[in-house]
Every structure is written in C-alpha cells, then in structure tokens.
matplotlib code that plots the C-alpha trace (Angstrom):
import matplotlib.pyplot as plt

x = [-10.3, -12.5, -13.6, -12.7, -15.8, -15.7, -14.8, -15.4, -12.2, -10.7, -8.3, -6.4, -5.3, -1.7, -0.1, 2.6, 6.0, 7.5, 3.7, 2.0, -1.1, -3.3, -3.0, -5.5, -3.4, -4.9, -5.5, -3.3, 0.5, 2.0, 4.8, 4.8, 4.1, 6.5, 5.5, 6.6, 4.5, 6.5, 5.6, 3.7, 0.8, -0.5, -3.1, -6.0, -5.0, -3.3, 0.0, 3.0, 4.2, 7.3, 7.8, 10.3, 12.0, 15.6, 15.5, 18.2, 16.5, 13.4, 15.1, 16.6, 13.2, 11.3, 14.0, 14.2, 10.1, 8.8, 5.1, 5.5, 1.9, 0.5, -1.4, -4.8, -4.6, -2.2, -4.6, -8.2, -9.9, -11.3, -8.8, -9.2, -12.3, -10.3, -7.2, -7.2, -7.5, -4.7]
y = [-7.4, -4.4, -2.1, 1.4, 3.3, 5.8, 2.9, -0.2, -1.8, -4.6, -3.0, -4.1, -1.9, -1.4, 0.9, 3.1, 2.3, 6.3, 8.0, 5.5, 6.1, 3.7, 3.7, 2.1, -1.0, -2.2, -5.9, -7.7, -7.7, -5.4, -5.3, -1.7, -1.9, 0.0, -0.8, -4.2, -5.7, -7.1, -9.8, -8.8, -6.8, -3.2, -3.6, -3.7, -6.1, -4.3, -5.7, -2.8, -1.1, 0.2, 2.4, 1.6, 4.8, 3.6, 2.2, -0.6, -2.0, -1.9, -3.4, -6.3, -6.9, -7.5, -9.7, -12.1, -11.8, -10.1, -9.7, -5.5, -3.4, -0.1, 3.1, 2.8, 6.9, 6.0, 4.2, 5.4, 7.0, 8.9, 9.6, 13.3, 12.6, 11.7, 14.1, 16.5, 20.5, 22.2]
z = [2.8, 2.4, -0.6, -1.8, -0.8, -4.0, -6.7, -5.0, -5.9, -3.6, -1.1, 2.2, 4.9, 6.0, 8.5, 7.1, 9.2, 8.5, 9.7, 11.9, 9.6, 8.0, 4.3, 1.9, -1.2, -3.9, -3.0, -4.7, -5.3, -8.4, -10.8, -10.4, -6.7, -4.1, -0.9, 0.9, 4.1, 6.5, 9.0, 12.2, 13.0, 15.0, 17.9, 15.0, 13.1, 9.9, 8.5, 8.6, 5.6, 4.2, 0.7, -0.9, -2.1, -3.5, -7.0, -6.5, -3.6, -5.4, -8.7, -6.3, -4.4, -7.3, -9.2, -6.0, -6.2, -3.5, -3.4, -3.8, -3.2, -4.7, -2.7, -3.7, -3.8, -6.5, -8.9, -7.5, -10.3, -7.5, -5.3, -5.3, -3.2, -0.1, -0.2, 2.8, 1.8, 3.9]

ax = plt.figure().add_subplot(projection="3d")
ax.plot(x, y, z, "-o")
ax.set_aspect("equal")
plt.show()
C-alpha cells in the first residue's frame, strides 16, 4: 500500500494488461469499480490489471462478487495535477 502524493488517499499499484503501464487504484474494492486484478505479478511486484469495458461482463462480475477496483485519476480531487500536457 502506498498514498496518493496530491490527496493522501490510500492507493495500490497495478499494471495495466492493454499498456504495460503502472496505474495508480483506490485501495479498496468498489461497487462502481471497473478494473479486475488477476492473479500473478510483474518483475516489481504489482498485481496485473484488466478494465473492464463491456457492460454485461461487468454486470455478471459484480453479481457473482468480484472484488472490482477504481483509477485513482478517476476519483482524485487532484488528478489534474498528474495528467501529461501533449
């Protein structure tokens, strides 16, 4: 576990399956989440990630109770702060 260095909040680090990047979860599991971890881990130590784009799947997941995360970009009150300028 680690914290959001703008807001402090609780976060865990994942790496995104479709960019090979690291990306930044709120700490705990969501009802609103869209991102699943799945089992294993890269050469650091950070769990794998997949969003979860399609709605059914997404529907089915959380009806059979999978533990769903959310971007931290999503719900940082200062997430402007980190976005790249391109």
């Amino acid at each position: 576990m680690s914290a959001c260095k703008s807001c402090g909040a609780e976060v865990r680090w994942a790496v995104s399956e479709s960019t090979n990047k690291r990306m930044p979860l709120d700490y705990r599991p969501s009802l609103d989440g869209n991102i699943a971890l799945r089992d294993g881990e890269d050469p650091f130590g950070d769990r794998y990630a997949r969003v979860i784009g399609n709605r059914e799947v997404l529907d089915q997941m959380r009806a059979e109770g999978a533990s769903l995360y959310t971007s931290h970009f999503a719900t940082c009150p200062n997430a402007k702060q980190h976005r790249s300028k391109r």
